[in-house]
N, C-alpha and C positions, 0 to 999 in steps of 0.2 A: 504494500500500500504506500502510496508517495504521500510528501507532507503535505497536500493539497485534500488529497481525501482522508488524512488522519483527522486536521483541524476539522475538517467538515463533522467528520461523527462527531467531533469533541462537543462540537455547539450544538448537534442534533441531542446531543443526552442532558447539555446545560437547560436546552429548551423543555425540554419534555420533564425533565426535575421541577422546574418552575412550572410548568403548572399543574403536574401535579400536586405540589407543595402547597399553591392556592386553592383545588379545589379538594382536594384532601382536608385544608385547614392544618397543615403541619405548620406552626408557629415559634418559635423556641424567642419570640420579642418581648424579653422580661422587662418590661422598662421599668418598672419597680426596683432601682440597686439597691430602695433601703432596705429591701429583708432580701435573707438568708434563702433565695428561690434556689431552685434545683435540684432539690434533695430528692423529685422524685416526680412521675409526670402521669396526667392523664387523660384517657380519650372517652369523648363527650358525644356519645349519639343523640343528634335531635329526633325524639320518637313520633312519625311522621308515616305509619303503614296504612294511614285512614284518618281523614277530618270524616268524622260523623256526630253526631247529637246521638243522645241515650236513645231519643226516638225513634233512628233507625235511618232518616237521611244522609245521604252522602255524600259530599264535593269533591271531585274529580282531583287527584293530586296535580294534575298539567293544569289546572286553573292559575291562572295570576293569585287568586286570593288564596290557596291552599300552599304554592309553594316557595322555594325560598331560594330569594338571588343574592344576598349576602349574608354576613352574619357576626358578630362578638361574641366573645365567651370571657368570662373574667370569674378567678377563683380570689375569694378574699378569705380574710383569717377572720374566723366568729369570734373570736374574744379583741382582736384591737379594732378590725375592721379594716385593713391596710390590704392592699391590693398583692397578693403572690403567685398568681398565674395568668397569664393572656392570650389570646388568640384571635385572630377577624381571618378573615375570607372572602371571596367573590366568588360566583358562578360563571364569571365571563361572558355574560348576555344571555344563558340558558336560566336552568333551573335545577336548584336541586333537590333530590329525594331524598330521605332520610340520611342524612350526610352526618357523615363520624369524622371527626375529629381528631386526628391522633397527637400522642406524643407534646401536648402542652406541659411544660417545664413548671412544675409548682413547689409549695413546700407543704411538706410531710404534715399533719395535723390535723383539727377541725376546721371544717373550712365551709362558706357558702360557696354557692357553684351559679352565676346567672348566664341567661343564655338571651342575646336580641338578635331578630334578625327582622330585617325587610327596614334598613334604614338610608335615610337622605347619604353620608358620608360615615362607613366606619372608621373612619380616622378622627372623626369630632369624639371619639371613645379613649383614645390613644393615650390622653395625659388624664383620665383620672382614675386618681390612685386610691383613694377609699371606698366604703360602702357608700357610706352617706351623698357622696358627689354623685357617684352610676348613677347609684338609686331615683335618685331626685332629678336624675337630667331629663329636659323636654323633648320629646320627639313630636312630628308633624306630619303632615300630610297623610288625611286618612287613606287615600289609594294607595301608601306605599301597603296596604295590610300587615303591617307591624305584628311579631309575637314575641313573647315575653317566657322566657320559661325559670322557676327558681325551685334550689335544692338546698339545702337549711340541713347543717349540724352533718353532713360527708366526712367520715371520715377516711384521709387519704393515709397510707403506710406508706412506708420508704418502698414500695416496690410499686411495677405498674398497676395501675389504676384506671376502671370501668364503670362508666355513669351512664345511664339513659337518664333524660333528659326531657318532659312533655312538655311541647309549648301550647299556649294560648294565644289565642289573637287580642291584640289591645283595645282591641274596635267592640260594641254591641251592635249587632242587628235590629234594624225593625221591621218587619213584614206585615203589607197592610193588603185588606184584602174588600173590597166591595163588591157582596155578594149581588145574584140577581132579585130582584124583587119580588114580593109577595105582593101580588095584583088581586084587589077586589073592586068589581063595577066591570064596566062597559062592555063594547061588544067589538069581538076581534082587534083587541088594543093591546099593543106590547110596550114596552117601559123600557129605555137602556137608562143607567146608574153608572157614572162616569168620574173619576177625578180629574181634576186638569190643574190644577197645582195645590199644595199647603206648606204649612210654614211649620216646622219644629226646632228645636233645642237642639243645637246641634256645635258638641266642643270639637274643637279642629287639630288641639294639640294634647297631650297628653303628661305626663311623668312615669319613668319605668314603673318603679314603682307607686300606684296609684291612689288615689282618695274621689271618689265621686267628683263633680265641679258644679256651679253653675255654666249655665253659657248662651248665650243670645239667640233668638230664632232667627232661623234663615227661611225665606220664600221659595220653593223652588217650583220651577215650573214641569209640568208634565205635557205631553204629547199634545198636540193642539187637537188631535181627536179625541183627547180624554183615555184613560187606563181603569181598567176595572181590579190591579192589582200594581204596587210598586214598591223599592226596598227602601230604606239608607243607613249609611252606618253614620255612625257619631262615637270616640272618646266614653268613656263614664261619663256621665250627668247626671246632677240629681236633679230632684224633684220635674223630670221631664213634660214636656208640653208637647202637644200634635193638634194640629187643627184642617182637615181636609175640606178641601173647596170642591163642591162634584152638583153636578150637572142630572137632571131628569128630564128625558124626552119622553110625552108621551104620543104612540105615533099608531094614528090605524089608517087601514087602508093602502099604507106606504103613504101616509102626510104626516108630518111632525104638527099634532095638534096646539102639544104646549110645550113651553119649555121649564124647568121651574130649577134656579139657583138654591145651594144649601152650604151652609157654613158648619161641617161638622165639628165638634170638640170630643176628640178621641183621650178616655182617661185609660193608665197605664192602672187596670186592675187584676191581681190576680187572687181567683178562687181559694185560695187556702189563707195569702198572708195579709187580703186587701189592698190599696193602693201602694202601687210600690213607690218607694222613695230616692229608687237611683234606677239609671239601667247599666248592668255590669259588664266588665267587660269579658268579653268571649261566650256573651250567650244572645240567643237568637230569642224576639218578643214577635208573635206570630197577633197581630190584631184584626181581628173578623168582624165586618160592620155590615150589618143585614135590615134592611130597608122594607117597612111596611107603604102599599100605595093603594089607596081609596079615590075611584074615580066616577065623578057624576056624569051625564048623559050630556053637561057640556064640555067635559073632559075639566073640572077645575080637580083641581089634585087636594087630598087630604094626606099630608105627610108625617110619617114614626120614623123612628129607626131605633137602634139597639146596638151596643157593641159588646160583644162575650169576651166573658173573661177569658186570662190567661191559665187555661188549663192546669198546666204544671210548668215552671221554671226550670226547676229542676231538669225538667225532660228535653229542654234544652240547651243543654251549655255544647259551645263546638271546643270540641278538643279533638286531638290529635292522640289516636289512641291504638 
């Protein structure tokens, strides 16, 4: 082999180390020098074979929201709180699936374990060095689908070390859903029950670790044909607010007789605990709003409606399980 196609392999295997090493997550960047790191290291799978709800739903892992394009991982000491292990990564424009970590350089002890992925720049991670600082840092933009995963009281031994890792999304769902109408009166007249925008509470930023928030309602607009079902996410907030702006046509013959506007105010109740007071994050609020219509023989509209409770909470937290 000449020294022309030695150099060559030389850079095909520098290449191919790098990025393995990125998407592996092999990291050995202690930048913590004030403790005694190294004594021992470990690999961190984010547990990722299925986002489902206890109730049985599924989200595709190739979804944008189920999967994960970068990542941090930081191992701190539970008695001082000081930062003695690290790690970030990229996906390099793909995605990744349950992606293990190997080989972070820690120190031996009790230790917490957190894990973020889906953020703006891993490297706004880089300089901090305690719990308190991670803990408390803001993250943003709800489409990055941000998750948060934490392990409390690990203990790591001087030899290698094995964690799985569940994350949660930092985000709460709300699914709203306007059913078809219960029609009494007229003759050959059908009803469509439309949303076409509302306005909720809706935090835009977050802290790793979280506490409910207030947050201001935003307007948003739906389909100019109107939706009879639509989602969004929001941060923790408490004490939440929904108000859906939706449309009744009622139409026989094929003529829109009447038209009649409705201002709904959707309360976040549920069955067992009553009005909730936050919506959490990494769980799904499924709201069902079902429409009574009374119509006179000059089609004037007698209008109800009803929103049912949230079943069980519980039955839906998304995890990754």
């Amino acid at each position: 082999m000449n020294a022309k196609n030695i150099i060559s392999a030389i850079l095909m295997v520098l290449s191919f180390t790098a990025c393995t090493s990125e998407i592996e997550g092999i990291d050995d960047n202690m930048t913590n020098n004030n403790t005694n790191n190294g004594e021992t290291s470990i690999s961190v799978r984010m547990v990722m074979e299925g986002v489902s709800t206890k109730a049985g739903t599924t989200i595709d892992l190739t979804t944008e929201e189920a999967a994960i394009k970068n990542y941090v991982i930081a191992v701190f000491e539970e008695k001082s709180g000081e930062r003695v292990g690290y790690a970030s990564g990229t996906a390099n424009g793909s995605y990744l699936v349950t992606p293990i970590v190997k080989g972070i350089d820690a120190k031996a002890g009790i230790v917490k374990v957190i894990v973020v992925a889906n953020i703006d720049d891993i490297n706004d991670f880089n300089n901090l060095y305690t719990y308190e600082e991670f803990s408390t840092k803001t993250v943003g933009h709800l489409n990055n689908w941000t998750k948060v995963g934490i392990e409390d009281n690990v203990t790591l031994s001087k030899t290698d070390n094995e964690l799985n890792i569940e994350l949660k999304q930092l985000t709460a769902r709300v699914n709203v859903t306007l059913n078809e109408p219960t029609v009494t009166g007229g003759n050959n007249v059908t009803v469509t029950f439309r949303a076409y925008h509302y306005t909720a509470s809706i935090a835009e930023s977050s802290k790793i670790v979280y506490v409910p928030q207030t947050a201001d309602t935003r307007d948003i607009l739906l389909d100019t044909n109107g939706e009879t079902s639509f989602s969004y996410i929001t941060y923790s907030v408490a004490s939440p607010k929904l108000e859906v702006y939706a449309k009744l046509e009622i139409i026989a013959d094929g003529i829109v007789k009447n038209t009649i506007e409705k201002e709904i105010p959707v309360s976040f109740i549920s069955k067992d605990n009553g009005k909730l007071d936050a919506l959490i994050a990494g769980k799904s609020y499924d709201q069902q709003v079902y429409a009574n219509v009374t119509i006179s023989q000059n089609f004037d509209v007698d209008f109800s409606y009803e929103i049912a409770d949230i079943t069980d909470n519980e039955n839906q937290d998304i995890t990754f399980n």
